[in-house]
C-alpha positions in Angstrom: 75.6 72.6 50.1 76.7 76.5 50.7 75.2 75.7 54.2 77.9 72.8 54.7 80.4 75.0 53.7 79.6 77.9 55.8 79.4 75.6 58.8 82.8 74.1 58.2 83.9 77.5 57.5 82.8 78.5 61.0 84.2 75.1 62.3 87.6 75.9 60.8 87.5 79.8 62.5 86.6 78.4 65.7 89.4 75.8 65.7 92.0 78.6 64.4 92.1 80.3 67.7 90.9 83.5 67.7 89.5 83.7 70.5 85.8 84.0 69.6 83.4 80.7 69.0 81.7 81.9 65.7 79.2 79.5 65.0 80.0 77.1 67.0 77.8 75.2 69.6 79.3 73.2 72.5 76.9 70.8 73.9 76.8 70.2 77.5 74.8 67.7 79.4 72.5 64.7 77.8 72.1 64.4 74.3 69.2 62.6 74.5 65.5 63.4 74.9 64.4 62.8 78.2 60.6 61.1 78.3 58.9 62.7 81.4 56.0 60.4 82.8 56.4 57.9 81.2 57.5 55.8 84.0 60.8 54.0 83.1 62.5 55.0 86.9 65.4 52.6 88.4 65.4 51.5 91.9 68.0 49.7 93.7 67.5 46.4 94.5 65.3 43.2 92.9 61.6 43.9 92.0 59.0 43.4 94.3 57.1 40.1 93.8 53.8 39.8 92.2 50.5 40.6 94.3 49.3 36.9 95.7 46.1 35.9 93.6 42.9 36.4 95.6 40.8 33.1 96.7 37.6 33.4 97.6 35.2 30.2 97.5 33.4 29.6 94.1 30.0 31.0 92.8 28.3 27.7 93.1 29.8 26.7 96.3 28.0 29.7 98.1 25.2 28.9 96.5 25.4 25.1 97.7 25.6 26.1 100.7 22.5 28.3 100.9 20.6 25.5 99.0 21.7 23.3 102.6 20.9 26.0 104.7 17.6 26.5 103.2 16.9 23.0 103.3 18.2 23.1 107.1 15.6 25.8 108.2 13.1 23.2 106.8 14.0 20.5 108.3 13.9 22.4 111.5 10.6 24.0 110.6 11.8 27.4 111.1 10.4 27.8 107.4 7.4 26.0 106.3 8.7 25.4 102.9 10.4 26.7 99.8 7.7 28.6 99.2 8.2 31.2 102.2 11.9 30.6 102.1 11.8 32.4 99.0 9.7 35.0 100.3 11.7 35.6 103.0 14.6 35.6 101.1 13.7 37.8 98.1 13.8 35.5 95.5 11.6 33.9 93.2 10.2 30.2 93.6 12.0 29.1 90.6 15.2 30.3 92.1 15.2 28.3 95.1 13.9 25.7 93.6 17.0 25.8 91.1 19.2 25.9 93.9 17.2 23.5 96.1 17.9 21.0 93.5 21.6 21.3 93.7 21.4 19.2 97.1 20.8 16.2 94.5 24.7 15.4 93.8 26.2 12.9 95.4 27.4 13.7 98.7 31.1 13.6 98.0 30.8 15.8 94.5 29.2 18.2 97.0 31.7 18.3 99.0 34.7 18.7 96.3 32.1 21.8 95.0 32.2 23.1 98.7 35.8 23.4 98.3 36.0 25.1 95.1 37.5 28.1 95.0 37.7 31.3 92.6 40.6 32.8 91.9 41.1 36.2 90.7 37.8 36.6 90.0 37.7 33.2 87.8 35.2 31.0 88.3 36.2 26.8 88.3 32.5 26.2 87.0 29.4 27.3 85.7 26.2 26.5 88.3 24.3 25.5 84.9 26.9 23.1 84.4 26.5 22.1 87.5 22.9 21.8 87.3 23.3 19.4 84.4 24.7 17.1 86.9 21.6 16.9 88.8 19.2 15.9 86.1 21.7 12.7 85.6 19.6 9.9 86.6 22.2 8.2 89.5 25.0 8.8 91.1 27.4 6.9 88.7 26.0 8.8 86.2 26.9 12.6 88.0 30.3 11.1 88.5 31.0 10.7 84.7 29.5 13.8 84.2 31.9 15.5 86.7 34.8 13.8 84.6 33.7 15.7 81.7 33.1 19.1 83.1 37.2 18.9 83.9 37.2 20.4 86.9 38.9 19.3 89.7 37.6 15.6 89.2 41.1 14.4 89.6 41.2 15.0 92.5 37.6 12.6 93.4 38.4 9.2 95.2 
């Protein structure tokens, strides 16, 4: 409390005019903490809009389409078989054979698969689910499969 009173004391000497500023603190300036760094700046005009996502073409539609090229070089005979395609290739039998198998759906699932595309970074669909679709036994069967996975299957004529 004496320290209350001493300040208004000094207060009230200030204000009598004397001609000297006892005590007293005039503030100049902000009275407010500026935060350095930590990134709240104003520009003029409207923000910049958000980065486009990045598309690239899906996981399992690249490897479609190495399963049909592999398939390709066979048919053409510049590879006698899985075998040395996997050799040639640097992967293991069971690989190609995997992805060999994925030439199985029905032409126009492999074609909405061919068009599927990742974007930023996240993947439409799995290959293994994919895969599941191949051991259906018929077409009609990969078809109601697809409409289950929920991926673009709307979109399937």
């Amino acid at each position: 409390m004496k320290e209350n009173t001493a300040n208004a004391a000094t207060a009230d000497e200030a204000t009598k005019g004397n001609g000297e500023n006892k005590g007293v603190r005039i503030f100049e300036g902000k009275l407010h903490r500026e935060q350095h760094g930590h990134g709240k700046a104003f520009i003029e005009g409207p923000p910049a809009p958000p980065p486009e996502p990045v598309r690239r073409p899906a996981r399992v539609a690249i490897m479609l389409a190495l399963a049909h090229k592999i398939q390709d070089a066979i048919d053409r005979g510049a590879v006698r078989d899985q075998a040395e395609a996997a050799r040639r290739l640097g992967l293991t039998r069971a690989r190609v054979t995997q992805l060999m198998g994925m030439t199985l759906l029905e032409p126009r699932l492999q074609l909405l698969v061919l068009t599927l595309e990742a974007i930023d970074g996240t993947e439409p669909m799995s290959e293994r689910s994919l895969r599941r679709l191949t051991q259906a036994a018929s077409w009609t069967a990969q078809r109601m499969l697809w409409a289950e996975i929920g991926t673009s299957a709307d979109n399937y004529g």
